[in-house]
N, C-alpha and C positions, 0 to 999 in steps of 0.2 A: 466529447461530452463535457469536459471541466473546461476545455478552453486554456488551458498552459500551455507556457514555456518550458521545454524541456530544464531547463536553468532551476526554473520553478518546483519542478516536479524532485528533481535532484538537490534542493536547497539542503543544507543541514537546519535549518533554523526548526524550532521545536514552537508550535501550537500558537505561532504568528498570525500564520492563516491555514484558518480549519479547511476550508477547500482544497487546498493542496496537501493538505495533512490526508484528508480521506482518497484526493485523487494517488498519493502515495501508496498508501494500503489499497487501494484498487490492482492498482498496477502490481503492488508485489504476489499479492492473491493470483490475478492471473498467469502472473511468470509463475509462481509456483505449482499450480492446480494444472492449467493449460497446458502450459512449458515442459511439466513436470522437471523444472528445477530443483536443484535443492539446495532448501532453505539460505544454506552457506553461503550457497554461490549466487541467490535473490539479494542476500546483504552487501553480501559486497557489493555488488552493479547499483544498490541504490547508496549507497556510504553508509549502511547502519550494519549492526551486530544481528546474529542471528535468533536474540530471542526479540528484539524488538520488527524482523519479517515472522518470528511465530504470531507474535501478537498481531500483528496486521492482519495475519489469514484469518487467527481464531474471530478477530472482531469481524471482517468482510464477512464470512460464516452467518454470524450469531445475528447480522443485519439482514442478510439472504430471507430469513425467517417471519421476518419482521418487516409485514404490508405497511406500514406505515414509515420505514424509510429511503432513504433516496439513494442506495449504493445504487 
């Protein structure tokens, strides 16, 4: 759907590129939801800390809601 590079998707770079910023939070949403990973172990597999995979699910969530965007 995003069209990345897994390279991409696991970038550390911070709000470079929003599309892969949202294709991130996609992906940890579903590792964790899907997956039922946890959280911990979402962060690790993407190089972030585990409040910023909480963030990522709360945001995927709080877009779920909301017809007008594009997760």
């Amino acid at each position: 759907v995003y069209d990345l590079s897994l390279e991409a998707l696991l970038a550390a770079t911070r709000r470079r590129d929003q599309r892969a910023a949202r294709a991130r939070q996609v992906a940890i949403y579903l590792a964790h939801v899907v997956f039922r990973m946890m959280l911990a172990a979402v962060a690790r597999g993407f190089g972030r800390d585990r409040s910023t995979a909480s963030h990522a699910c709360c945001h995927i969530e709080a877009l779920r809601g909301d017809p007008s965007s594009t997760a």
